[in-house]
C-alpha positions, 0 to 999 in steps of 0.5 A: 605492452601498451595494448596489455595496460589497455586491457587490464585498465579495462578489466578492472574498469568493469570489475569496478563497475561490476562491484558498483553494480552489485553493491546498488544491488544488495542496497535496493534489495535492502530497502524494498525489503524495508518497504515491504516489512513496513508495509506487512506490519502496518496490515497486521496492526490495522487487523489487530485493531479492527479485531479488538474494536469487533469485539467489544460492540460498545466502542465499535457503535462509537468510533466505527458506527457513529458520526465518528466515522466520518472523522475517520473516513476525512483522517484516512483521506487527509493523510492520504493527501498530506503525507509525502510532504509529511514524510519526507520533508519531516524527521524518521518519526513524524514519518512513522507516526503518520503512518502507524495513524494512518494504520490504526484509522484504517482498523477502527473504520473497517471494524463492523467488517470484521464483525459482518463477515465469518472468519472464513470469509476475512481469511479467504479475501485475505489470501485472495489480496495477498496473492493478487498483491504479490503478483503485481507487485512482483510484476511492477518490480521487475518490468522493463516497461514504463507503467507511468502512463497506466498510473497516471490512468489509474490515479485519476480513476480511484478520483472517479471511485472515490466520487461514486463512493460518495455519490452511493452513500446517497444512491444507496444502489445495489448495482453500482455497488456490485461493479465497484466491488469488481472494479476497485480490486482491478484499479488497485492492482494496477496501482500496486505495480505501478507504485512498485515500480515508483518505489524502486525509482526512488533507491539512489546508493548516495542517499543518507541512511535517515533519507532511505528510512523516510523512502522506505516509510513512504513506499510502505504507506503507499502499498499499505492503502493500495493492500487494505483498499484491496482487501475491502472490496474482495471481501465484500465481493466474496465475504459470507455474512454470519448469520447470528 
């Protein structure tokens, strides 16, 4: 008798674990799903815009060709900076205003791309990022391994390409051009899986519904610059100018 009640309460302990385990489970996969939606319409607004301000020369040559891209370009990087603190110490819609900002700066900036470049050319670096962001956030997802080292690597390196960035606006070299468009995409897809994998760590069950949104928001932010930074180089490395 007393070895039976062991098994059952030890059955219905795993049972209950088991439940525990399969209801976190449905939890993450809501949330990751959230991130990921976030994430996906942010990348559509931003290609709305940058379509719309192509099209219309006038306010392209004023907010994307002007000095007004260097207010664009200082915004992108200082929300880059200030918007975990914004987005999780602030309410679900300072977080999502900062992040629908964020999305409509980074259109009016890469406008003159869409310009630049045939449509062809948008499309294939398109799929090329969707693809290669796909893979390794898949992978950054579902690895067991610890990536916090390589994205501590990685984080200090886009410090490195941000200098070179800036110190190319003066250079004004074709070569340190080139191996940056090669370089970028490769730095950006590490810091796609790493950020992934960040993203997942932050899930608790516990966590109140508002919390959850906020984590969710963020996560998307992150792989929303990771996927346009991407995108970016890809397309100046394998964009085709129009020749009208």
């Amino acid at each position: 008798m007393a070895a039976d009640r062991r098994f059952q309460m030890r059955a219905d302990s795993l049972s209950r674990a088991g439940a525990e385990a399969a209801q976190i489970d449905v939890g993450l996969r809501q949330y990751m799903l959230r991130v990921y939606n976030y994430m996906a319409l942010g990348v559509a607004g931003t290609g709305i815009i940058a379509m719309l301000v192509s099209q219309n020369p006038a306010i392209m040559q004023a907010v994307a060709l002007g000095p007004m891209k260097w207010v664009l370009f200082i915004g992108i990087l200082g929300l880059g900076f200030f918007a975990p603190k914004i987005m999780m110490s602030r309410s679900i819609g300072a977080a999502q205003a900062c992040f629908w900002v964020y999305a409509a700066m980074w259109g009016a900036l890469i406008a003159p791309m869409f310009y630049m470049y045939t449509q062809g050319s948008i499309a294939r670096a398109f799929f090329v990022t969707a693809a290669a962001f796909a893979a390794m956030s898949l992978y950054g997802y579902t690895t067991k391994r610890d990536l916090s080292a390589i994205g501590r690597f990685l984080v200090m390196a886009t410090f490195g390409v941000l200098i070179a960035l800036v110190v190319n606006i003066f250079l004004q070299s074709s070569g340190l051009q080139l191996l940056m468009s090669f370089l970028v995409p490769v730095i950006f897809a590490g810091l796609t899986a790493f950020e992934t994998q960040q993203i997942k760590s932050w899930y608790y069950e516990s966590d109140a519904g508002d919390v959850t949104q906020r984590k969710a928001i963020f996560g998307a932010f992150m792989l929303y610059g990771s996927f346009v930074t991407m995108f970016i180089w890809i397309l100046q490395l394998v964009g085709v100018a129009r020749s009208e």
